[in-house]
N, C-alpha and C positions, 0 to 999 in steps of 0.2 A: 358277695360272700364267698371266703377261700373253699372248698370242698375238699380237695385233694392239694398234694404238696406230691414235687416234683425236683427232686435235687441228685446233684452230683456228685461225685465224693473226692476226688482229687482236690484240697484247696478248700473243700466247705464242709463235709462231714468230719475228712481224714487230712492230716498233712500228707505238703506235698513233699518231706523229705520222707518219709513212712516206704510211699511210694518209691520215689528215686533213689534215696539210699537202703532199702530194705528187700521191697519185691523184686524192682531192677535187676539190682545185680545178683541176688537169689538164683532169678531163671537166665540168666549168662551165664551163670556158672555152673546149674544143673541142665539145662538142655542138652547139648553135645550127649554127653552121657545116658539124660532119658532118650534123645531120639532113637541112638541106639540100642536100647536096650528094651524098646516097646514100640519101635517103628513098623513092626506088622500088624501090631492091633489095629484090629478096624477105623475104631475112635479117634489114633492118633495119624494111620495112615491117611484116612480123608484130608488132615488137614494141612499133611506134607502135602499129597496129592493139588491142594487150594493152590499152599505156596510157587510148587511145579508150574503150575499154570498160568499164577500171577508172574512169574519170571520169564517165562517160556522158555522151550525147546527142551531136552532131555536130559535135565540135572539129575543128579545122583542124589541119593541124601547126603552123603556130605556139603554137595555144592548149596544145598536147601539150608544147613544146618550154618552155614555160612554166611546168607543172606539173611535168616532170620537171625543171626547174632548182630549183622549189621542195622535191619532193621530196631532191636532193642536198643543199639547204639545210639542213634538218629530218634527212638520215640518216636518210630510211626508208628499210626491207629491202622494197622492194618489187619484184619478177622482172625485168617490162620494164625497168626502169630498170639492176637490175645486170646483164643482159644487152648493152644500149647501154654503160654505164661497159666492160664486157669487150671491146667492139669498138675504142672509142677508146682505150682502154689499150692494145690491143695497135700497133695505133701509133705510140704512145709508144714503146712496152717496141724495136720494131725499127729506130725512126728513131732508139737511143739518146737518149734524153730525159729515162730516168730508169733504176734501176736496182731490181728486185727488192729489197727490203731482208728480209733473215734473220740472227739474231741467231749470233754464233759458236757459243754452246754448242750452239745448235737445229742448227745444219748438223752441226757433229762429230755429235751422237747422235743427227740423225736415219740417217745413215752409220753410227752405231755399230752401232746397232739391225737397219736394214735387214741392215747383213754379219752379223748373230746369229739372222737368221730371226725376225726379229718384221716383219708385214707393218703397212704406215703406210697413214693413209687420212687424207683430210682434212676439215674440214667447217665449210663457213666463209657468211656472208650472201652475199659477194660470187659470182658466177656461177663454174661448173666453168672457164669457159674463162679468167675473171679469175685464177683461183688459177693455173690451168697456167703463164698467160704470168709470172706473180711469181715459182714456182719457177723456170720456165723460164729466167731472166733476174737470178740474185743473181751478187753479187761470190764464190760461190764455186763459179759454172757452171750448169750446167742441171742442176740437185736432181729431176726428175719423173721420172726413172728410179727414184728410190725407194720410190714411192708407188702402191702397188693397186690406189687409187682416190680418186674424189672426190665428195662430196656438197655441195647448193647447196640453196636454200629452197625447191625444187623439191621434197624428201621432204619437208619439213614445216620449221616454226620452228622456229628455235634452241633454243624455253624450253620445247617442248613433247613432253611425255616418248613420244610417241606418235610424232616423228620421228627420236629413237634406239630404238625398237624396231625401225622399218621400217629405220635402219642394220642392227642386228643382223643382220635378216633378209637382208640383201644382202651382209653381211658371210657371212656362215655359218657365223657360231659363237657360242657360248655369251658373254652377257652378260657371266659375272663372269669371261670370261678376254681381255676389251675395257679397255683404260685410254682416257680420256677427256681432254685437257687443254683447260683454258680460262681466261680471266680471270674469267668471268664466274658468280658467284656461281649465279643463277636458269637456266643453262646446266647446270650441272654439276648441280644438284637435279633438273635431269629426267631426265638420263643414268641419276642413282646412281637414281633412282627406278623404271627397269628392270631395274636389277640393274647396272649398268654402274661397273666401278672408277676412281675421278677424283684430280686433281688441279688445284689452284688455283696458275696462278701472278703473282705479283705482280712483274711485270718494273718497272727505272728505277724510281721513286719512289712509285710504287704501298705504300702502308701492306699489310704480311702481314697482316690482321685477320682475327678467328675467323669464317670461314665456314662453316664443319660440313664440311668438307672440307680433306685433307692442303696447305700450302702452301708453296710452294719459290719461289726467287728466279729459278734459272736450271735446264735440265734435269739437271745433273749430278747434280743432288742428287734426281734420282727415282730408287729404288731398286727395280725390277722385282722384286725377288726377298720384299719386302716388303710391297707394296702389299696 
């Protein structure tokens, strides 16, 4: 029996142009500007301070500001950086700029679910406080009352079965009564590889191709009782 539901939002709650052509280049094109202009704050200096470090040797903030624009470039999961992207999003998300994008069937049933006593969690590359401010902010309200909790690549990588264990363990329950969703093929093999029950979904034009895992187009067609 599912208990908890555990998904991602790049590709299954939210699209993935929302993402790539919306937040992306949002925080390319505000960064430079925010770093400088609140690079002593505490909040934001730690996480130059990360990037410094992950670079090594004694960059400048500009040379930082430089690598983290590359790094947006390239779509790495790297912390500092989806820590900053979550600062200048929210920003965004309150000067109206942009709006949370969530797919209709994902709002109905993550609301279905929540009112049926299944608890939701989320678990996604972009930072805790990124995901809060995109529920926080879709065309169907502030969705984060639904939600238990949130995980960020702060427990571990997406593809690494050893960072849905330590969900589990935060979760406090049993593996195979956890549903998993995601796009992402090498995502869902590490989940199902702790015991964890998945789905693949192949949102917009996405080809449903045999991934060793159940696949569905949209959530209606997840069937709890089945899984």
């Amino acid at each position: 029996m599912i208990r908890a539901i555990l998904t991602d939002i790049e590709g299954t709650t939210s699209s993935l142009s929302f993402v790539k052509d919306v937040l992306f280049p949002y925080a390319a094109e505000k960064l430079p500007a925010f770093v400088r202009a609140h690079g002593q704050e505490p909040a934001v200096r730690e996480q130059l301070d990360a990037v410094r470090a992950e670079i090594g040797g004694d960059a400048d903030d500009e040379v930082v500001i430089g690598r983290l624009l590359r790094w947006i470039a390239e779509d790495q999961k790297v912390t500092p950086l989806k820590a900053l992207q979550g600062m200048i999003w929210e920003a965004g998300y309150r000067q109206g700029d942009f709006t949370g994008h969530v797919y209709d069937d994902a709002a109905h049933w993550l609301k279905t679910w929540h009112e049926a006593g299944i608890r939701l969690y989320v678990y996604s590359s972009g930072s805790v406080a990124a995901q809060k401010l995109l529920f926080a902010h879709t065309g169907f309200g502030d969705l984060t009352p639904l939600f238990s909790g949130y995980f960020d690549t702060r427990i571990g990588h997406k593809r690494e079965a050893a960072s849905y264990a330590r969900i589990g363990d935060e979760i406090g329950l049993e593996a195979g009564t956890i549903l998993f969703l995601s796009d992402i093929r090498e995502e869902l093999d590490a989940a199902a590889s702790v015991g964890m029950k998945t789905v693949c979904l192949a949102r917009d034009d996405m080809p449903a191709a045999d991934v060793g895992h159940p696949v569905v187009t949209q959530f209606g067609q997840i069937d709890l009782e089945t899984i």
